[in-house]
C-alpha positions in Angstrom: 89.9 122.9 103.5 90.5 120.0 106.1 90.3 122.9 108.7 86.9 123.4 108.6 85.5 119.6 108.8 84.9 118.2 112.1 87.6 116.4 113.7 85.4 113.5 113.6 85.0 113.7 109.9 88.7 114.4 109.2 90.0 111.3 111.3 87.8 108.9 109.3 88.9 110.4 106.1 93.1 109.6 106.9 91.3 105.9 108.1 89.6 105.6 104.8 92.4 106.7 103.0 95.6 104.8 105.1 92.7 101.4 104.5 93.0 102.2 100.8 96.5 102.6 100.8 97.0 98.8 102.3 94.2 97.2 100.3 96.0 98.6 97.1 99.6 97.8 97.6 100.9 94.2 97.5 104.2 94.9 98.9 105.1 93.4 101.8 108.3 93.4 104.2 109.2 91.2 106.5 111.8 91.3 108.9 112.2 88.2 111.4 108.6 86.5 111.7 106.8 89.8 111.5 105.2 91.0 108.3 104.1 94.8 107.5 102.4 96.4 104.2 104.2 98.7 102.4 102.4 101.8 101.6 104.9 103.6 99.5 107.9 102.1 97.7 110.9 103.7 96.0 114.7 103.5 94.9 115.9 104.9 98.2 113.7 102.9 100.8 109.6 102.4 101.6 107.0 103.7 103.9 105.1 102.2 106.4 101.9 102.7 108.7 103.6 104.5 111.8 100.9 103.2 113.6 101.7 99.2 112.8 105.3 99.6 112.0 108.1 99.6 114.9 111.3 101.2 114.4 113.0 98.7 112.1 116.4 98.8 111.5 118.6 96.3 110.0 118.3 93.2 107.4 114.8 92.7 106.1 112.9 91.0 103.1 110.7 92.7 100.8 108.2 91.2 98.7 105.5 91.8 95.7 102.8 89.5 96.4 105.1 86.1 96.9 107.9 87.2 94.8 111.2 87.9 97.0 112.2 90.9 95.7 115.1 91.8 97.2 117.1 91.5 100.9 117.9 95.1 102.3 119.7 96.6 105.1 117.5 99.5 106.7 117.2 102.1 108.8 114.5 104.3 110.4 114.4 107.6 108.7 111.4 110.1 109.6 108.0 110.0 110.6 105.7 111.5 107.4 102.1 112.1 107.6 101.2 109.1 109.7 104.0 107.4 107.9 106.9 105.8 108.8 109.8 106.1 106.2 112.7 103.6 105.9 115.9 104.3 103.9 118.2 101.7 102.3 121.8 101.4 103.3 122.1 97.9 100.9 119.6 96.6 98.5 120.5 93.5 96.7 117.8 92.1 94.3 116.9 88.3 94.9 118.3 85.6 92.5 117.4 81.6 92.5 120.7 81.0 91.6 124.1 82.0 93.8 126.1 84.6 91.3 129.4 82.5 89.5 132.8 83.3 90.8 134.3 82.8 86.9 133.1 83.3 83.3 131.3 80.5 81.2 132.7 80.8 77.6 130.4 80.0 74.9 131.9 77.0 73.6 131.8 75.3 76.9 130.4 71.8 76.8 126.2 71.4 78.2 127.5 68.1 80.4 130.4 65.3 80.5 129.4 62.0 78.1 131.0 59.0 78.8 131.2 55.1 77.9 130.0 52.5 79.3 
């Protein structure tokens, strides 16, 4: 059906729709000091404007709003529809805390009390 609108028509449709697309998604990814909008995010890797997004490769950040979701090594995999896909080699999700080295048993004592 899209071959028989006017090219004119059909060019402000994919603007429309690629506007939509960035307005909806709160995903972000930043890699250095530059900052992109994720258009389509999945287990495997993200997509991004291929109009806006150079060809990344390497350790990036990706976010939900301001939540650090997780720190990924990437790498440019196709151009899709106007779309430029990324695939993870490493995801690791963000913690606050650094992961333990040794187990905590459950009788361990909360903190150290002593005289004075």
């Amino acid at each position: 059906m899209s071959e028989y609108l006017p090219k004119d028509v059909r060019e402000g449709l994919e603007l429309a729709r690629k506007q939509k697309l960035r307005k909806k998604s709160r995903m972000r990814v930043r890699a250095g000091d530059q900052v992109f909008t994720i258009l389509r995010y999945w287990d495997q890797g993200f997509a991004l404007d291929a109009e806006d997004a150079p060809n990344l490769r390497g350790l990036v950040d990706v976010f939900d709003g301001a939540n650090h979701l997780s720190q990924c090594l990437i790498v440019a995999s196709e151009e899709d529809g106007g779309q430029m896909v990324y695939e993870f080699k490493r995801a690791t999700p963000h913690a606050e805390k650094a992961p333990l080295d040794y187990e905590i048993a459950e009788n361990a004592p909360m903190a150290l009390i002593t005289r004075v």
